[in-house]
C-alpha positions in Angstrom: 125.5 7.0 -55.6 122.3 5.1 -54.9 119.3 6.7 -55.2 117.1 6.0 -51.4 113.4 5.0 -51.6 110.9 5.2 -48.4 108.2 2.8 -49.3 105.1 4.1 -47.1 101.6 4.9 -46.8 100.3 5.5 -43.5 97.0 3.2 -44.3 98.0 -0.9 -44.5 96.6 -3.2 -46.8 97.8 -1.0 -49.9 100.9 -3.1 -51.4 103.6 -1.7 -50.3 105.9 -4.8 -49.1 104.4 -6.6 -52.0 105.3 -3.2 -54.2 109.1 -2.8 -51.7 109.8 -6.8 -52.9 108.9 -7.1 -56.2 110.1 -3.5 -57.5 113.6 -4.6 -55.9 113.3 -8.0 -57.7 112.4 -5.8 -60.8 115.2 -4.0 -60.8 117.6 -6.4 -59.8 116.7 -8.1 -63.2 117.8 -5.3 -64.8 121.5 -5.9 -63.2 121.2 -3.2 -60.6 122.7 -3.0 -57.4 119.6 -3.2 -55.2 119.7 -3.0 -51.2 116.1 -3.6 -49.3 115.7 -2.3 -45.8 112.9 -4.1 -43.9 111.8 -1.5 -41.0 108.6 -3.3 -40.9 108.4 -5.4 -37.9 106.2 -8.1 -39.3 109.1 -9.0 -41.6 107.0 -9.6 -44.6 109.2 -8.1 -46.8 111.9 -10.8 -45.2 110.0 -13.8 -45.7 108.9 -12.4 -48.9 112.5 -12.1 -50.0 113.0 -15.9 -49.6 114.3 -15.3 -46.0 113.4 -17.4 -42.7 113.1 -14.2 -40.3 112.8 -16.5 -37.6 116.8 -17.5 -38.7 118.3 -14.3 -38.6 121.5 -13.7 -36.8 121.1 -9.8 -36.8 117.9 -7.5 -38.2 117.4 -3.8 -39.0 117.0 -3.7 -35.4 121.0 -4.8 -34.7 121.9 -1.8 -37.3 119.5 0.5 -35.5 120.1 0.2 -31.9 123.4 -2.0 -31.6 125.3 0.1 -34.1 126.0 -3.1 -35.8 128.5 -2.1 -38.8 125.9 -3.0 -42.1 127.6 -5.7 -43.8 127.2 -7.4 -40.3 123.5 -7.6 -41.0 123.6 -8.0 -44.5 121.5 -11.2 -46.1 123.5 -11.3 -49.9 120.8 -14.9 -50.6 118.1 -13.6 -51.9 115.0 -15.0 -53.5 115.1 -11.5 -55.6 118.2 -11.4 -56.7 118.7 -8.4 -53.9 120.6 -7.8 -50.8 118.2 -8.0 -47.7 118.3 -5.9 -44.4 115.7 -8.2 -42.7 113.3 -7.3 -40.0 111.3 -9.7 -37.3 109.8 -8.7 -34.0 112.5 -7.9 -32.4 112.3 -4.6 -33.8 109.2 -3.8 -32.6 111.9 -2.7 -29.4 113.7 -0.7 -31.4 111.2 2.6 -30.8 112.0 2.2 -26.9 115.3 1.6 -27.2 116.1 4.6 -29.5 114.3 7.2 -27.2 117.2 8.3 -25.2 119.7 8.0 -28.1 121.4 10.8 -29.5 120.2 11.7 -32.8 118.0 8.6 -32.8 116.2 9.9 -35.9 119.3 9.9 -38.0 120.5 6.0 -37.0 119.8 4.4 -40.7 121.3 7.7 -42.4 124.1 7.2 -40.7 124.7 3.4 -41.2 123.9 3.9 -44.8 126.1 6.4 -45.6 129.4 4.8 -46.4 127.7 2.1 -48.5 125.6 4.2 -50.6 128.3 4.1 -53.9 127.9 0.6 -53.4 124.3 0.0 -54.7 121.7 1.4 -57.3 119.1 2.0 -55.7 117.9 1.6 -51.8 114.4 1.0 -50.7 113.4 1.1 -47.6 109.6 -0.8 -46.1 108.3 1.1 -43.8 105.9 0.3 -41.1 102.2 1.5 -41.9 102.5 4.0 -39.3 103.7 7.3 -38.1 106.8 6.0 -35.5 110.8 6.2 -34.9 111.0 3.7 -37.5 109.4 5.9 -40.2 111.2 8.5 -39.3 114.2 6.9 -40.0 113.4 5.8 -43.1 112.2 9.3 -44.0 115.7 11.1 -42.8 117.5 8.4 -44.3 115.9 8.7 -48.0 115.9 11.2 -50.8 112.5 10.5 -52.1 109.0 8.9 -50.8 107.4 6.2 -53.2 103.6 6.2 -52.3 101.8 3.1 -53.5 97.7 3.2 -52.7 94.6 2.1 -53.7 92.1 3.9 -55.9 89.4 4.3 -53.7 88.1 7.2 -51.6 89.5 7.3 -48.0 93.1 6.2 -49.7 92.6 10.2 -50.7 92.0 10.9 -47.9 95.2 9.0 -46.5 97.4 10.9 -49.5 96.3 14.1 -47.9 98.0 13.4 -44.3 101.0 11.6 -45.6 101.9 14.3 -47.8 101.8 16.4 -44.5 103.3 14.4 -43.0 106.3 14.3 -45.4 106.0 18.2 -45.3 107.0 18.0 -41.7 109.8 15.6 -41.8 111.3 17.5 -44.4 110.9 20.5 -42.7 112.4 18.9 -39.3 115.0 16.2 -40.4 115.4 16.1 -44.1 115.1 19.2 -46.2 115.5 17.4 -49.3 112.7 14.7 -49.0 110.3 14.7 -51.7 107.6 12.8 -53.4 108.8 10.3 -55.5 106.0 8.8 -57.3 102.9 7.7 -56.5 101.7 4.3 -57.2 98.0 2.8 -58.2 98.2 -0.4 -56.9 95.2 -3.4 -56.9 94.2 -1.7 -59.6 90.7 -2.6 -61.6 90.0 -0.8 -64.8 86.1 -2.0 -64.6 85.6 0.0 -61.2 84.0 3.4 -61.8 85.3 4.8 -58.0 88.8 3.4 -59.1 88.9 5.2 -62.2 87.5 8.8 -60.7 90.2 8.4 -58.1 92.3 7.6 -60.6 91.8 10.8 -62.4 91.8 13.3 -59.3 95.2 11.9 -58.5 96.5 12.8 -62.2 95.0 16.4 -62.4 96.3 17.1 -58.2 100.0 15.3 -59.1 100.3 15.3 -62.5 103.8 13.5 -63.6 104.2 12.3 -59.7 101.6 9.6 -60.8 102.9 6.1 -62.7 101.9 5.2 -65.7 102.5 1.9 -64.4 99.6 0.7 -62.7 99.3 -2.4 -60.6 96.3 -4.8 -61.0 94.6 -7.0 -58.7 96.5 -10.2 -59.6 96.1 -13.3 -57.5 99.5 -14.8 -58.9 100.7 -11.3 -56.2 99.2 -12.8 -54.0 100.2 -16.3 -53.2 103.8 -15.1 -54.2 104.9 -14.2 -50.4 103.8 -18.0 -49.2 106.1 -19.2 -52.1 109.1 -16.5 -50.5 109.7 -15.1 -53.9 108.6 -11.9 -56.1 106.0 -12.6 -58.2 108.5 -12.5 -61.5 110.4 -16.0 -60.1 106.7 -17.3 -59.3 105.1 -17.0 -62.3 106.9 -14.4 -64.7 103.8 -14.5 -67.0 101.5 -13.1 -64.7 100.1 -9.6 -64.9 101.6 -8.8 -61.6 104.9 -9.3 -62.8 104.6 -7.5 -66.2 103.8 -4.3 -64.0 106.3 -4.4 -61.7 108.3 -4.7 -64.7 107.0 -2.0 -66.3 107.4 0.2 -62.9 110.9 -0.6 -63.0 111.4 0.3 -66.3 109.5 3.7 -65.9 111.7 4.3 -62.6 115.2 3.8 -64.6 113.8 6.1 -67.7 112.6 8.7 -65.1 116.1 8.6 -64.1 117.8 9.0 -66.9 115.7 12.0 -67.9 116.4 13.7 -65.0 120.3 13.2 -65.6 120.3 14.3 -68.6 118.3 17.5 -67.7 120.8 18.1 -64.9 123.9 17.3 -67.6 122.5 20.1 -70.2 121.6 22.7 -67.2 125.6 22.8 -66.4 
């Protein structure tokens, strides 16, 4: 069954549809199943992806509000290797749309929940803020991958989205937990990086990656290109840590089914 991923951070700017694409593409490489949900109504992570989100037939906003079945909305082309849930402005509705629904926080658990033998792993792009839309990612997923920057209101930013987490779980999905957390446009020469850096291990220990993602320009220009850094320039430094992410993410995994294999 495929493991669900929020991707969120309350605070833009902090690489999370650049972290949602290329840690999809990442995997993907690996020969995983790998499903991305854009919730984000920019649709970066669409046009990211290799996808026009100006050409889409249906988005996450069809599967959301229209109870469109999910293969129905389903892009299998990707630039990453992936299938694609895109996203455009049209959702940007979605949040007035869903107020008088039934259960309008549990929409994408629902629609997800026959398919979820069929992938790997799910991840899910959240917007960078506090709506229906995150809160449908959050009751959909089993875990909360946090990427952010090294500075000092980004701790700040930690503090309330691990509340905020707190809450959700409490009110929608008792099982949500804290993935990982993710150091992202990350530079090693930058003494306020490195404290941060250091407060995050001693408060979250083993929640923080070992991967760390630097500031790479190659990330950068890969969204114009619509393709993850690894198919843009697989030499880059962006791409070896995404690579390395991925990797840590499927040993995690194994480690933890193991653990569970020799506890029963």
């Amino acid at each position: 069954m495929a493991k669900v991923i929020a991707i969120a951070n309350q605070k833009g700017g902090v690489g999370k549809t650049t972290t949602a694409v290329n840690l999809a593409a990442s995997l993907a490489a690996t020969k995983r199943k790998v499903l991305l949900i854009d919730l984000d109504p920019q649709g970066n992570a669409t046009m990211g992806s290799g996808v026009d989100k100006y050409d889409l037939p249906a988005t996450a906003y069809e599967l959301l509000v229209d109870d469109k079945p999910l293969l129905e909305v389903l892009v299998k082309d990707t630039s990453g290797g992936y299938h694609l849930v895109g996203a455009n402005a049209d959702l940007t509705a979605a949040e007035v749309r869903l107020m008088n629904v039934f259960a309008r926080e549990l929409r994408l658990r629902n629609a997800l929940k026959e398919f979820r033998n069929s992938y790997d792993f799910i991840f899910i792009d959240c917007p960078p803020s506090l709506n229906m839309l995150t809160v449908n990612a959050m009751a959909a997923a089993d875990t909360v991958l946090v990427p952010m920057q090294c500075e000092y209101f980004a701790l700040e930013g930690l503090t309330a989205l691990v509340e905020t987490i707190n809450q959700l779980a409490a009110a929608v999905n008792p099982e949500l937990k804290i993935e990982g957390i993710l150091r992202t446009m990350y530079d090693p020469r930058n003494r306020l990086a490195n404290d941060v850096s250091e407060q995050l291990k001693q408060h979250f220990g083993d929640k923080v990656y070992r991967a760390v993602i630097p500031r790479n320009v190659r990330l950068a220009e890969a969204p114009s290109f619509g393709a993850p850094v690894m198919y843009y320039d697989k030499s880059s430094t962006g791409a070896k840590a995404y690579l390395a992410l991925a990797g840590e993410m499927l040993r995690r995994a194994d480690k933890k089914t193991v653990n569970s294999t020799a506890a029963v």
